[in-house]
C-alpha positions as CSV (number, residue, x, y, z in Angstrom):
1,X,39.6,37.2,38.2
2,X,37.1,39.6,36.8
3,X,33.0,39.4,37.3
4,X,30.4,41.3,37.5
5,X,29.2,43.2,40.7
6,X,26.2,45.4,41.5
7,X,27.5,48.6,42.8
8,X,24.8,50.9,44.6
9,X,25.4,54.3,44.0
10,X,24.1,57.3,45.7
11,X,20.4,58.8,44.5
12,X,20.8,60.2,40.9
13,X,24.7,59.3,40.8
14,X,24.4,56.6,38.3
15,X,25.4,58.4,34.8
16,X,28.3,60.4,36.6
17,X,29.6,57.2,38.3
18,X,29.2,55.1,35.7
19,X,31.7,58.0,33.3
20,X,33.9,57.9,36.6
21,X,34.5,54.1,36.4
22,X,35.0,53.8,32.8
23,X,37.5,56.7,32.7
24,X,39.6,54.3,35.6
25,X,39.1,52.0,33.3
26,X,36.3,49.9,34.7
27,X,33.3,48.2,32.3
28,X,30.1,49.2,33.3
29,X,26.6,48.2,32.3
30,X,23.6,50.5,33.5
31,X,20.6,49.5,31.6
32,X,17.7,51.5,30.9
33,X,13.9,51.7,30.3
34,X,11.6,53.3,28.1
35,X,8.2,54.0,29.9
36,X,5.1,56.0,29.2
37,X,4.3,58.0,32.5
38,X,0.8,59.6,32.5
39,X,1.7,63.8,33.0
40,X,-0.4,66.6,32.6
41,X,-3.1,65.0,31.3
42,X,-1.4,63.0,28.4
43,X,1.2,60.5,28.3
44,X,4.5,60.7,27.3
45,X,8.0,58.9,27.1
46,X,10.2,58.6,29.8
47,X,13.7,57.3,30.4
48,X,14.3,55.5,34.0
49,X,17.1,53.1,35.4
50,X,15.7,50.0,35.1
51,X,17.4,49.5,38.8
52,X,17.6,52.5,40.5
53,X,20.8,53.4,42.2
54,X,22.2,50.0,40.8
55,X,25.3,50.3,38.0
56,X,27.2,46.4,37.9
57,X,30.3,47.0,37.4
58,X,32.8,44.0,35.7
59,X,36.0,44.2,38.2
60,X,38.7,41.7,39.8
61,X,37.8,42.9,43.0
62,X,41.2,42.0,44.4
63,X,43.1,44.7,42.4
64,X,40.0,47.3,41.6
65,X,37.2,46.5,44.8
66,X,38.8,49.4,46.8
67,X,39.1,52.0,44.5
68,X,35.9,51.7,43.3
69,X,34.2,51.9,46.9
70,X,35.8,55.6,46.7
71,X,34.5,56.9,43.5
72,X,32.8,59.4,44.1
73,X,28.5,58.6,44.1
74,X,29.4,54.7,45.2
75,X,27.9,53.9,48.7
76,X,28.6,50.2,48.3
77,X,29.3,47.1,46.3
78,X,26.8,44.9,46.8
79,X,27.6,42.3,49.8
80,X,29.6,45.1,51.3
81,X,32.3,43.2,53.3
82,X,32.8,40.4,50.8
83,X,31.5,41.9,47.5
84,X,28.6,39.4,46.0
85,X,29.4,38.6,42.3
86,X,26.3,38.9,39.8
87,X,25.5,35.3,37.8
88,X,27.0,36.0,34.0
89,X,23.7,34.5,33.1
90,X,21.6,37.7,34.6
91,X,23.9,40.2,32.8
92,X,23.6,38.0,29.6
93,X,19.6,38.3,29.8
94,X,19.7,42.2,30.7
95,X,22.1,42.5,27.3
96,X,19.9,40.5,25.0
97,X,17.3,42.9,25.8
98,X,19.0,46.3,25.3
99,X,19.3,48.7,22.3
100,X,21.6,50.4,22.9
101,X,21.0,51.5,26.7
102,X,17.6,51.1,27.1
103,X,16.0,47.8,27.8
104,X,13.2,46.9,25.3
105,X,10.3,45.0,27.1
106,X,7.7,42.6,25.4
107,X,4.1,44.0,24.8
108,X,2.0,42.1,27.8
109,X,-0.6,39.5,25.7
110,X,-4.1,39.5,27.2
111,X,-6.6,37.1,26.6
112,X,-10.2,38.5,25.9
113,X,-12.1,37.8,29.1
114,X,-9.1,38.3,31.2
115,X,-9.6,40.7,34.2
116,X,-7.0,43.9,34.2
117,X,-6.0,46.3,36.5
118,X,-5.4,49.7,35.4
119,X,-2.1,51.0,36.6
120,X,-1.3,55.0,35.6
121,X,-3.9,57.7,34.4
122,X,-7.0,59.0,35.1
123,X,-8.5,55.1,35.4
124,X,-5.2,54.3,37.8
125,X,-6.6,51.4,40.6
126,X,-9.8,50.7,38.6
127,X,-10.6,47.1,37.4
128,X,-11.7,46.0,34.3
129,X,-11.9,43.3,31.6
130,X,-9.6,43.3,28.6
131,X,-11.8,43.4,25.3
132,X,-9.1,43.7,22.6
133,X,-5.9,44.9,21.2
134,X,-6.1,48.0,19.3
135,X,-3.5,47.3,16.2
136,X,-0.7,49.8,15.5
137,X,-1.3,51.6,18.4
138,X,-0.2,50.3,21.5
139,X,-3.5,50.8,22.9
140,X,-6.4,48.1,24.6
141,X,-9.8,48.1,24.8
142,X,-11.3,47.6,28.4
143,X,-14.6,46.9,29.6
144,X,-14.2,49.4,33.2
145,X,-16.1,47.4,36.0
146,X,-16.9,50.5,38.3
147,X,-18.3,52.6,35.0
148,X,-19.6,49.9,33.0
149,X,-18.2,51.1,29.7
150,X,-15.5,50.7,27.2
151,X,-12.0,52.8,27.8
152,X,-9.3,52.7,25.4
153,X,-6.1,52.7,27.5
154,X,-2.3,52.7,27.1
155,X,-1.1,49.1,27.2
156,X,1.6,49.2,29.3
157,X,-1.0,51.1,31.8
158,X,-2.3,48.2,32.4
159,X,-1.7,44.6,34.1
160,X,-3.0,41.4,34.5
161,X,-5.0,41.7,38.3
């Protein structure tokens, strides 16, 4: 009977495992996420595993479990001895969230008043109070507790502390 498995691959092996498996025949699922990482000074768009070095992989592990412990980038299938199947439910949610490959995550809703902690940038570790949204632009307003002033930051910079 076929289900789903997590498969942990080697560091970086995901994309050429994943090809590897679904050439043999194998469906995988190896979701995405779209991040904005704070570089050189400025932000920009990133593309990450959402788990890395995790593929799940949807198998009868009677007829396919050895073969794919030997592809090449697999260290293991989850449980390693007896192979641990994934709930249908959990790869349900992770597939009502993708486009395409990449996972889309809800904007974080703040309340004004709410205290924040900054996550990534040149603010990274400082506290603050969330002020308000800044429409169209994916941006907040903070109040910054250590310099006493108003910062507009990144959203998904920043978290509820």
């Amino acid at each position: 009977m076929r289900q789903w498995y997590a498969v942990y691959t080697k560091p970086n092996a995901e994309e050429s495992t994943v090809r590897l498996l679904n050439n043999a025949g194998i469906e995988t699922l190896f979701p995405k996420i779209l991040r904005n990482k704070f570089r050189r000074s400025k932000y920009e768009e990133v593309i990450e595993q959402l788990f890395p070095c995790y593929i799940f992989a949807f198998l009868d592990c009677g007829e396919d479990c050895r073969m794919v412990k030997y592809t090449r980038g697999v260290k293991y299938i989850v449980g390693r001895e007896y192979p641990l199947p994934v709930h249908d439910e959990i790869i349900a949610a992770i597939r009502e969230r993708l486009d395409g490959d990449i996972v889309r995550v809800a904007a974080r809703q703040f309340r004004p008043g709410e205290a924040v902690l900054v996550e990534e940038g040149p603010f990274k570790d400082f506290y603050g109070v969330f002020e308000r949204d800044i429409p169209g632009r994916e941006r907040v307003l903070i109040l910054l507790d250590a310099l006493h002033s108003r910062v507009e930051i990144e959203q998904r910079s920043v978290r509820k502390a």
